[in-house]
MARTORMAR-668393 format. One record per residue: x, y, z of N, C-alpha, C, O in turn; residue number from 1. Coordinates in steps of 0.001 Angstrom, whole numbers, plus 500000, padded with zeros to 6 digits. Example, Ala and Ser with C-alpha at 12.3 -4.5 7.8 and 13.67 -1.06 7.14 Angstrom:
BEGIN
<<513190 494310 507800> <512300 495500 507800> <513200 496700 507800> <514236 496681 508465> 1>;
<<512850 497750 507080> <513670 498940 507140> <512900 500030 507870> <513409 501138 508039> 2>;
END
This chain:
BEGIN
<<500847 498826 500000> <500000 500000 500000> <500892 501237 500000> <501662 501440 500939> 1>;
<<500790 502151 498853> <501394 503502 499060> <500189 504407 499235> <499006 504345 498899> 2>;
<<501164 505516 500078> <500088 506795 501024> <500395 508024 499485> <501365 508163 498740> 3>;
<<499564 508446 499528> <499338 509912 498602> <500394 510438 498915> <500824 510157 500034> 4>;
<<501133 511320 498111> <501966 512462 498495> <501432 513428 499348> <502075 514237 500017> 5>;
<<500507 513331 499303> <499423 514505 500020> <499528 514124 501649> <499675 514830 502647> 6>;
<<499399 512818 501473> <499483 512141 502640> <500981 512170 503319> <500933 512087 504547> 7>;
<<502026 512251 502878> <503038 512265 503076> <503768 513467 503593> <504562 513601 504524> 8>;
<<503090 514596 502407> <503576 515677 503093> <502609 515947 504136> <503099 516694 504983> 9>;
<<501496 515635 504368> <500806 515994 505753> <501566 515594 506790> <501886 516335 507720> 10>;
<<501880 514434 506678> <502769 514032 508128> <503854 514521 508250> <504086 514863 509410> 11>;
<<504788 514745 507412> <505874 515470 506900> <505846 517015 507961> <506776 517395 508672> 12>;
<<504681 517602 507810> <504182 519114 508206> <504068 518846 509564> <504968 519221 510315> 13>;
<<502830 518090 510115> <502943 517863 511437> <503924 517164 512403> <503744 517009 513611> 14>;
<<504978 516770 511687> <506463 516560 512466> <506811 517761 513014> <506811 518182 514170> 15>;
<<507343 518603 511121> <507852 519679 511402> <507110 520218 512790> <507638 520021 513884> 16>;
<<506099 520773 512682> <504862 521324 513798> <505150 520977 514971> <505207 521761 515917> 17>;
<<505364 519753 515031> <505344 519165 516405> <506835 519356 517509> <507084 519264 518711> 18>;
<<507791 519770 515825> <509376 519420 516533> <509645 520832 516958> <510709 521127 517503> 19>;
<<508606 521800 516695> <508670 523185 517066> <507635 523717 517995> <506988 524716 517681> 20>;
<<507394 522915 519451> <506032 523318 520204> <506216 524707 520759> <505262 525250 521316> 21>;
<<507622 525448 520623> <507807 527119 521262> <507554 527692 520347> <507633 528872 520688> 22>;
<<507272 527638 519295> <506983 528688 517898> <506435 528639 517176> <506384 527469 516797> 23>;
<<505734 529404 516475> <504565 529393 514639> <505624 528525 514009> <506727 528395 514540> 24>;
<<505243 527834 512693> <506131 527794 512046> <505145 528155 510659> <503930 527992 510548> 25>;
<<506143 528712 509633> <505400 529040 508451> <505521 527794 507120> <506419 526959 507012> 26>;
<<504511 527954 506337> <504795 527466 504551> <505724 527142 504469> <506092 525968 504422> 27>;
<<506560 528392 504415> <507744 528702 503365> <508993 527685 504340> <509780 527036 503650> 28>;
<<509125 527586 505804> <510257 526946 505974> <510370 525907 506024> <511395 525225 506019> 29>;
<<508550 525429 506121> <508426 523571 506169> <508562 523427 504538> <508945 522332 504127> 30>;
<<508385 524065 503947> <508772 523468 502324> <510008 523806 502302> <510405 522661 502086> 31>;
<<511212 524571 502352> <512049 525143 502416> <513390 523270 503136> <514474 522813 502773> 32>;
<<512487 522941 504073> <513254 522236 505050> <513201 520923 504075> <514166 520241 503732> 33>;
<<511672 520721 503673> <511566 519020 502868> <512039 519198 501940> <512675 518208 501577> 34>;
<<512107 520335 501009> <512763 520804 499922> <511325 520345 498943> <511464 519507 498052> 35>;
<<510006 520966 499211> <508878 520539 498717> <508564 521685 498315> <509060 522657 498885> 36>;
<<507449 521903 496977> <506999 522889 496753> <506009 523434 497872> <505307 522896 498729> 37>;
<<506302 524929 497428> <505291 525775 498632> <503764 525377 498419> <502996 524744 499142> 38>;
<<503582 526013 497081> <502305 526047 496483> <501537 524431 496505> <500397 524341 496048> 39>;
<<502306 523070 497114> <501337 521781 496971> <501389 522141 498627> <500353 522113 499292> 40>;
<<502440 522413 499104> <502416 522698 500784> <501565 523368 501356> <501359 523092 502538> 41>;
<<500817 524424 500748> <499721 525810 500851> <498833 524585 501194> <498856 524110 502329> 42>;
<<497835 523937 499942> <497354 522974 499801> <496716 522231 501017> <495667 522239 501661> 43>;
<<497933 521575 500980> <498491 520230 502353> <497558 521232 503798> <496489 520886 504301> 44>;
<<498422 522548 504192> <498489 523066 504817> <496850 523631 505313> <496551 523931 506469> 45>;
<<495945 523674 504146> <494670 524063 504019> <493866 522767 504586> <493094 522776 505545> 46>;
<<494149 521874 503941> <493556 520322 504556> <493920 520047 505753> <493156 519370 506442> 47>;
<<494980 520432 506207> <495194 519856 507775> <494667 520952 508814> <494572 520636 510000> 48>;
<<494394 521974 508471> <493574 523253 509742> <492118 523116 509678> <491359 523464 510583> 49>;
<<491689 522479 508327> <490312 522224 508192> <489346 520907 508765> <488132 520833 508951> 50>;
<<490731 519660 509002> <490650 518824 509511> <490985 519145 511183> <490359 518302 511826> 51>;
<<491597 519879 511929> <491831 520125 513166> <492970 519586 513565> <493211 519379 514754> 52>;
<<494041 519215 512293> <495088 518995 512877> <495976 520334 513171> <496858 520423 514025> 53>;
<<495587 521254 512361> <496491 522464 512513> <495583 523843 512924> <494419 524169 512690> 54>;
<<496781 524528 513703> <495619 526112 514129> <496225 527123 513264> <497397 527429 513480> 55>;
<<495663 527610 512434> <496880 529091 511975> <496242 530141 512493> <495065 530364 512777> 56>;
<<497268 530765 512566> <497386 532228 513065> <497735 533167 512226> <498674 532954 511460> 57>;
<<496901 534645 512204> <496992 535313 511070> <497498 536539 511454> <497539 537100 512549> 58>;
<<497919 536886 510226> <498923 538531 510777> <500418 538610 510691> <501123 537611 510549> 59>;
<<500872 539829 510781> <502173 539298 510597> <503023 538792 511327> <504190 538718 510942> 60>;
<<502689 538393 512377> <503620 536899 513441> <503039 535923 513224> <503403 534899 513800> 61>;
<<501691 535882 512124> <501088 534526 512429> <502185 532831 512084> <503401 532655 512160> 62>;
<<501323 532107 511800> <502146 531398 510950> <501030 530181 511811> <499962 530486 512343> 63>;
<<501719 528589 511743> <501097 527094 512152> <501610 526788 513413> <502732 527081 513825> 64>;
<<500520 526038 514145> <500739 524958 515097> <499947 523917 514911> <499035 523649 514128> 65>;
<<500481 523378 515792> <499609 521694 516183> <498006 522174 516785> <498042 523147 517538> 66>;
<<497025 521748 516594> <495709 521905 517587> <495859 521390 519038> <495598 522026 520059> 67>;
<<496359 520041 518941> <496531 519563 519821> <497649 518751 520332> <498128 518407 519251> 68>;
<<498380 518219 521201> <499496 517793 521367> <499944 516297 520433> <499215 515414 519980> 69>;
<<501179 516436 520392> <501049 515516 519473> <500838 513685 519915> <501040 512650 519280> 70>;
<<500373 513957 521212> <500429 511979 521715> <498646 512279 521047> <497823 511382 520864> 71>;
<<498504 513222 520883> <496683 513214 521205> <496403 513177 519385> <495392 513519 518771> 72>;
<<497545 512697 518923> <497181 512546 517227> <497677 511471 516336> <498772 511301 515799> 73>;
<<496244 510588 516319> <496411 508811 516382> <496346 508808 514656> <495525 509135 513799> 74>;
<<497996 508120 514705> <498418 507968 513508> <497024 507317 512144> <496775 507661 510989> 75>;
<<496509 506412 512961> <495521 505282 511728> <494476 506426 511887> <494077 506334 510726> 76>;
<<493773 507356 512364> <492826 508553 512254> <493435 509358 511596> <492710 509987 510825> 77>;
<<494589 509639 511569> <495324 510681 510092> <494944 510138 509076> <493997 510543 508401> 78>;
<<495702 509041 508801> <495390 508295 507727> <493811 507968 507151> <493744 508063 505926> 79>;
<<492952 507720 507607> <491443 507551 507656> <491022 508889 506922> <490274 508999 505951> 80>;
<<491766 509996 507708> <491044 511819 507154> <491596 511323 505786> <490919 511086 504785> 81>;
<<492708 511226 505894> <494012 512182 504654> <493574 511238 503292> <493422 511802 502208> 82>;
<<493329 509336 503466> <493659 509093 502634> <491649 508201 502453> <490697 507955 503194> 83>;
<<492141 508004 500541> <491008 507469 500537> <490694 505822 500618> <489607 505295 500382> 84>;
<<492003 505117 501034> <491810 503772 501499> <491252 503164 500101> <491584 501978 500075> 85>;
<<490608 503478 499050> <489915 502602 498038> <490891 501959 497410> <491316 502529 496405> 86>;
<<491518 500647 497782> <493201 500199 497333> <492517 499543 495866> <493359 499592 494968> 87>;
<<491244 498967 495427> <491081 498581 493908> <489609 499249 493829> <488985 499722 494779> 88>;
<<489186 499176 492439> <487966 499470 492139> <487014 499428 492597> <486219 500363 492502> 89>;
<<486694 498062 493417> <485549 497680 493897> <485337 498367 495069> <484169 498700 495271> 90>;
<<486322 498727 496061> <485786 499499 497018> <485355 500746 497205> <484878 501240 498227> 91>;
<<485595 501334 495933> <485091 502715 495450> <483435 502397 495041> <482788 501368 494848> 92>;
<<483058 504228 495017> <481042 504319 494924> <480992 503377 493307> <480263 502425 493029> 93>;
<<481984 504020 492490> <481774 503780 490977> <481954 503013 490518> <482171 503044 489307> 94>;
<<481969 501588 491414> <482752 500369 491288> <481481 499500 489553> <480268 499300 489483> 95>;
<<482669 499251 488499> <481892 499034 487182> <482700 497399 487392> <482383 496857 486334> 96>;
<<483467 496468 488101> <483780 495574 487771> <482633 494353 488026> <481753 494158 488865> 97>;
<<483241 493496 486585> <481965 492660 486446> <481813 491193 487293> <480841 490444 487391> 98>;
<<483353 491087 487935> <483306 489979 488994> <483207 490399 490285> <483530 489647 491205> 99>;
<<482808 491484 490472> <482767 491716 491702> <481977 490496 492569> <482833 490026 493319> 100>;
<<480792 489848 492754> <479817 489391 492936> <480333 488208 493218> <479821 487432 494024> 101>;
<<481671 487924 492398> <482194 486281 492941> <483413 486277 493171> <484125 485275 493244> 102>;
<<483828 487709 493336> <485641 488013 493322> <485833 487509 494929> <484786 487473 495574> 103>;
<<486755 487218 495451> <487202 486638 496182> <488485 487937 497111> <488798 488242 498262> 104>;
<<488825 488303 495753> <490035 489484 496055> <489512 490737 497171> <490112 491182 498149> 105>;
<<488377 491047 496703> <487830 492289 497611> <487804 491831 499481> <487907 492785 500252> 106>;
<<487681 490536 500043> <487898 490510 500826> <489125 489947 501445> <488939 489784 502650> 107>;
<<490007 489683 501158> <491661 490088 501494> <491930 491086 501482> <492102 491547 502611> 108>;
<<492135 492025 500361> <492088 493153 500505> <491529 493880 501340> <491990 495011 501494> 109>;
<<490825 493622 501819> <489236 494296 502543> <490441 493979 504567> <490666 494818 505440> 110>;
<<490833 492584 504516> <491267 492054 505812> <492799 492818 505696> <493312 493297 506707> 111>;
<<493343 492869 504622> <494435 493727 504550> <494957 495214 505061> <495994 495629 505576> 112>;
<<493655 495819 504636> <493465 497350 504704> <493432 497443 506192> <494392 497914 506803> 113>;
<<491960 496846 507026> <491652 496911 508514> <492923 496761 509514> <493073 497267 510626> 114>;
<<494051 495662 508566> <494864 495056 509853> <496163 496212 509612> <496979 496249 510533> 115>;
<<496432 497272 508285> <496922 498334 508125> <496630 499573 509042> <497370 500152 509837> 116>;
<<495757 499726 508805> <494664 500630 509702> <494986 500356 511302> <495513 501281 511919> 117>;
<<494717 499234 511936> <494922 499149 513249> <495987 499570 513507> <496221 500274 514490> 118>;
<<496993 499134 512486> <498524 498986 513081> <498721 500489 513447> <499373 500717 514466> 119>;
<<498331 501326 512877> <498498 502800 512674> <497844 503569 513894> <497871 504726 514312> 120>;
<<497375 502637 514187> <496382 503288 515301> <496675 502747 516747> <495932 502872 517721> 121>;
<<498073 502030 516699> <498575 501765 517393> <499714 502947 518114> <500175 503015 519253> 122>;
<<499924 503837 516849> <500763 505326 517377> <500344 506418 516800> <499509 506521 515902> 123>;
<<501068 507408 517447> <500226 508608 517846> <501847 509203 516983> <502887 508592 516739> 124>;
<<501363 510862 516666> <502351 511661 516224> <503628 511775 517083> <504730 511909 516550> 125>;
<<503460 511719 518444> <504290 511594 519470> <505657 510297 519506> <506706 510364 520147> 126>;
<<505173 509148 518564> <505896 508091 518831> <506858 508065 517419> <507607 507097 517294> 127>;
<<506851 509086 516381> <507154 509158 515532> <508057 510481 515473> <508962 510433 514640> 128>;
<<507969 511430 516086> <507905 512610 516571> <509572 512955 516436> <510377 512480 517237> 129>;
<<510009 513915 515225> <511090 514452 514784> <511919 514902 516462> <511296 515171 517490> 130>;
<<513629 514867 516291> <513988 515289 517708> <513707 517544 517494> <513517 518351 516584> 131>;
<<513813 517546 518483> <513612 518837 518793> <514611 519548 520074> <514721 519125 521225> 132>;
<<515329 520843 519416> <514806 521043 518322> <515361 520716 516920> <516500 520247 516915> 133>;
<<514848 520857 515925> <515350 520592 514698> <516752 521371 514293> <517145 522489 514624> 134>;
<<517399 520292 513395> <519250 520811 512944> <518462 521660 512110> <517484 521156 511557> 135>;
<<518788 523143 511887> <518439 523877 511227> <519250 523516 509596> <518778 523924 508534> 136>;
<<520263 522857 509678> <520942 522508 508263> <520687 521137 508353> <520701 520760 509525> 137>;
<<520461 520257 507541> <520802 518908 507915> <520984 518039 506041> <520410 518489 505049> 138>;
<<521764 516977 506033> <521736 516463 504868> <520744 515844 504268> <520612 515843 503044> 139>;
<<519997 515289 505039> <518652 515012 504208> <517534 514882 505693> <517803 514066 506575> 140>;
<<516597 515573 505765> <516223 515911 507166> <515877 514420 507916> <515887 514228 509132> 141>;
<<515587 513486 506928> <515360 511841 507859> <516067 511359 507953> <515746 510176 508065> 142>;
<<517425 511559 508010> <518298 510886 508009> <518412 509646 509883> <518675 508525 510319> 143>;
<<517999 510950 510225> <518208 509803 511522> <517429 508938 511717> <517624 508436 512824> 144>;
<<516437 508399 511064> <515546 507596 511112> <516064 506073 510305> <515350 505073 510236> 145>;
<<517481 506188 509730> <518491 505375 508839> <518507 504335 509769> <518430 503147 509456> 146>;
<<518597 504724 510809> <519914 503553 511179> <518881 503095 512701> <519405 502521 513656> 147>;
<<517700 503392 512680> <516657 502939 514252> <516354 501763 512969> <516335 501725 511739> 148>;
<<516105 500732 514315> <515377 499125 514077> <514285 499117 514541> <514214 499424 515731> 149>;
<<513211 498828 513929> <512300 498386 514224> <511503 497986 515416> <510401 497457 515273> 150>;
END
């Protein structure tokens, strides 16, 4: 299963967010930092304050935070908002396939997705949670995530 880019940079954002709980942070430095465009980041950034993961603040100190702390933001409920889970045809409204009715596939898939889902909902933004505060330079910002086991 791959997550949307959309999805990616959402979590991507609420790291950043999270690895900065003393300060706004803006657009321009969380794209600046992933090395992501602003303008899909704007976007991203619009979906996650509308969903209640993010508060912005307006004016000229405004800029982003977290709504809420980050243990209190359960990874498999991100995923649920952000993404649309329809992994083949059939689980979509517009579903036109003609075996559906004796396909077999839709429910593996179906046991696949749920036991994805749980797993996710097993952690919170907190357990994932960039160190803080952040290397303001760094060679590729995940890097430290290289070399942790499982």
């Amino acid at each position: 299963m791959q997550l949307t880019q959309y999805t990616d940079y959402s979590i991507r954002t609420l790291l950043y967010a999270a690895a900065h709980p003393d300060r706004l942070v803006n657009i321009t430095e969380i794209a600046n930092y992933y090395s992501i465009s602003r303008t899909h980041l704007a976007k991203v950034v619009a979906g996650l304050t509308q969903a209640g993961y993010l508060q912005g603040i307006r004016g000229k100190n405004g800029g982003l935070r977290l709504s809420k702390a980050p243990a209190l933001i359960n990874l498999g409920q991100l995923i649920e908002v952000l993404e649309p889970l329809d992994i083949v045809e059939c689980f979509g409204k517009n579903n036109t396939c003609a075996i559906t009715v004796s396909c077999q596939l839709k429910r593996v898939l179906y046991e696949a997705k749920v036991a994805f889902i749980q797993t996710l909902k097993r952690y919170t933004l907190a357990d994932i949670q960039l160190p803080t505060p952040l290397p303001v330079e760094v060679e590729h910002p995940l890097a430290f995530y290289a070399h942790k086991t499982p």
